[in-house]
N, C-alpha and C positions, 0 to 999 in steps of 0.2 A: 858905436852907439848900441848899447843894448836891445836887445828885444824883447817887445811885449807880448805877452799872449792872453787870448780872450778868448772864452769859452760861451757859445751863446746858442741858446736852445729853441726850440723851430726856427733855424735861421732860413728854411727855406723860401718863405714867405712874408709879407706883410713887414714888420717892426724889424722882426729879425733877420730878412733879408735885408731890411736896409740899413741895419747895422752890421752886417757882416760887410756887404756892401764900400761902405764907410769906414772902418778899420781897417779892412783890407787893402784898400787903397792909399794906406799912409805907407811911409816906408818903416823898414824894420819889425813888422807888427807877422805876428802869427795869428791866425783865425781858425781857431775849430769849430765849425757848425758842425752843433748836432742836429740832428733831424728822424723823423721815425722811420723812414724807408730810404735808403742812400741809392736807391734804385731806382725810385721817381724820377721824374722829367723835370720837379723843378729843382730837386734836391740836385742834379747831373748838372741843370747850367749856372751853378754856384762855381763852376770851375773856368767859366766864360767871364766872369768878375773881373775888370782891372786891378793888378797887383801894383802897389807900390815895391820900391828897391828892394830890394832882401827882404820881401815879405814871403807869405807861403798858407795855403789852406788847406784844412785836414778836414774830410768830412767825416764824422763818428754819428752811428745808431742811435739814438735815446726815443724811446718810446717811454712818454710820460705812464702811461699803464702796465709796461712792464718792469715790477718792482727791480728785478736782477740787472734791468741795462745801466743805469746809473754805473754801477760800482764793477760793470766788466767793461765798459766806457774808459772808466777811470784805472784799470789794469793795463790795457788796451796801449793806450797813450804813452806809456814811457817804454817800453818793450817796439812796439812796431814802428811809433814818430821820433822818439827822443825825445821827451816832452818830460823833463825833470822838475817842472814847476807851472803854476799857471796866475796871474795877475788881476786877473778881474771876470768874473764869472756870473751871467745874465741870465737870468733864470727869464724866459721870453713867453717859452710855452703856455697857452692856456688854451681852455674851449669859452663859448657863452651860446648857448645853442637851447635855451630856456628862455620863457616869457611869462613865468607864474609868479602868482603872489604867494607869499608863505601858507594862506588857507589852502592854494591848489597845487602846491607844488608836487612834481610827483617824487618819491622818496629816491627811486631811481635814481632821479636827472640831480637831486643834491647827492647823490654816490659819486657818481660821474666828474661833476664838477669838482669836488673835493678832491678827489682822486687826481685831476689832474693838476687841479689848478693848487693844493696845497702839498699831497704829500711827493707830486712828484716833485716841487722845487726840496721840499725836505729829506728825501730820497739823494736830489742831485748834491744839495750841502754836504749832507755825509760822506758822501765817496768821495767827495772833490776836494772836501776841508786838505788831508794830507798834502797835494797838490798846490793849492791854494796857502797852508803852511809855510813856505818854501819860499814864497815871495817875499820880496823885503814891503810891498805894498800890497798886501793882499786886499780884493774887495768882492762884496757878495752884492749881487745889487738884485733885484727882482722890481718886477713892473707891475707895479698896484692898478688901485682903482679908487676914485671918490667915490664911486657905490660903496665902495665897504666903511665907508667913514661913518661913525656914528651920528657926531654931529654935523653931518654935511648931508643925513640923509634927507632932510625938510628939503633942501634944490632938488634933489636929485630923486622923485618920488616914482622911479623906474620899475615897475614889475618884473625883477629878475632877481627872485628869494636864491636861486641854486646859486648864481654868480656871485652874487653880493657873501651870501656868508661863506664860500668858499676862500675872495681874496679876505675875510675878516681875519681867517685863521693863518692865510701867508702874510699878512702885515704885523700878526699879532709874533710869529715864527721869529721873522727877519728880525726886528727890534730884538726880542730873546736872542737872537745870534750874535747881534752888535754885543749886545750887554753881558753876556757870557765868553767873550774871544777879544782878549786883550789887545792882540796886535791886529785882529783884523777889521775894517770899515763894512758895518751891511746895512744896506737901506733900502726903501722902495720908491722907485719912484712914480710919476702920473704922468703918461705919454700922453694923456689928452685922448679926446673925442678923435679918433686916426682912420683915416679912409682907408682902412681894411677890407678885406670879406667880411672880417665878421663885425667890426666898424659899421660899414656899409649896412649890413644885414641888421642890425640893432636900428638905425637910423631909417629904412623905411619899415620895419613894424612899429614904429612913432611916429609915423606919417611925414619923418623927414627925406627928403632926394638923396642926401650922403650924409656923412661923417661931416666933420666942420674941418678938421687940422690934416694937412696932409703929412703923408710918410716921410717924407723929407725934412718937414719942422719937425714935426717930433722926433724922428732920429738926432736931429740937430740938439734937439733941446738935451735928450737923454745925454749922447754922448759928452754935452759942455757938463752937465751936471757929476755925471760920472767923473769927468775928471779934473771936478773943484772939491769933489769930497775928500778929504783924510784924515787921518787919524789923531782923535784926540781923549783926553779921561773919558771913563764907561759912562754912560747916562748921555754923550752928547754927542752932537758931529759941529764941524767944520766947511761952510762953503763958504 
């Protein structure tokens, strides 16, 4: 049986731990979690993770604000792991650590946001596309947001201008990726309201106790979706 490999970014924690988590634990699957410090404490018990059969984890750097990691990441991989290709690649990383409306946002915190939340997945496509190339199923997938939905923004009347149009410009990215890359599937998908830290942390400055969807469903959900998409003519997808 072949192997897959998946590259999936803050897999330390939260979404991306439990998708690392969860692949890892299939058999034949390779798992590169990236993470910004491979030297953390949570980053280290990624390696305490149940493997399925001939599966295997790499853990690689990516610090979303350090333009240059992306693409020495992506150096990195075929020279040190053997890693001649890669099959599906999770753009996970984000921050949301703002609560302003467009009148007060501070321009900083939309740097910030931007910065991580759009060019670092733009960043990681680029150095990974070659990698990614390679695959007979290549897919890009990155984890949106209904805040950034235009017409979904009437439910969703959230005070958080820096996050909202940050995923605007990764939703808007991703479709241009699908649309421009013949052979390859990219999409974004909506993990849902997730009991995360930062889940959690949005949920009581809304005067709610938690998140609503735990890390488990939506891992669940991500991962079925992930792997109903493929590839069909530009303009459209397949689930």
């Amino acid at each position: 049986m072949s192997n897959t490999i998946y590259l999936i970014t803050g897999a330390n924690r939260g979404i991306g731990r439990g998708l690392a988590e969860k692949y890892l634990s299939q058999p034949n699957t390779t798992v590169i979690a990236a993470v910004r410090d491979a030297q953390a404490s949570t980053s280290k018990q990624l390696n305490d993770l149940p493997k399925g059969q001939s599966s295997q984890l790499i853990i690689v750097e990516i610090d979303s604000v350090n333009e240059e990691a992306p693409a020495l990441a992506a150096k990195e991989l075929p020279t040190k792991h053997n890693i001649d290709h890669i099959d599906v690649v999770i753009a996970n990383a984000a921050i949301s650590n703002d609560y302003s409306t467009v009148a007060q946002v501070p321009f900083e915190e939309v740097k910030k946001h931007v910065e991580v939340n759009a060019y670092g997945p733009l960043l990681l496509f680029q150095a990974f596309l070659p990698l990614l190339s390679k695959s007979k199923s290549p897919k890009f997938v990155a984890i949106g947001s209904p805040i950034a939905s235009i017409t979904g923004m009437e439910s969703r009347p959230y005070p958080t201008a820096a996050y909202g149009m940050s995923k605007v410009m990764l939703h808007w990215m991703v479709l241009k990726i699908h649309q421009e890359n013949e052979n390859l599937v990219a999409f974004v998908v909506d993990p849902g309201f997730v009991q995360t830290d930062m889940g959690n942390a949005g949920a009581r400055r809304f005067g709610m106790e938690k998140a609503f969807i735990t890390i488990e469903d939506s891992v669940n959900f991500i991962a079925k979706t992930v792997s109903l998409y493929r590839a069909v003519p530009r303009g459209a997808w397949i689930c």
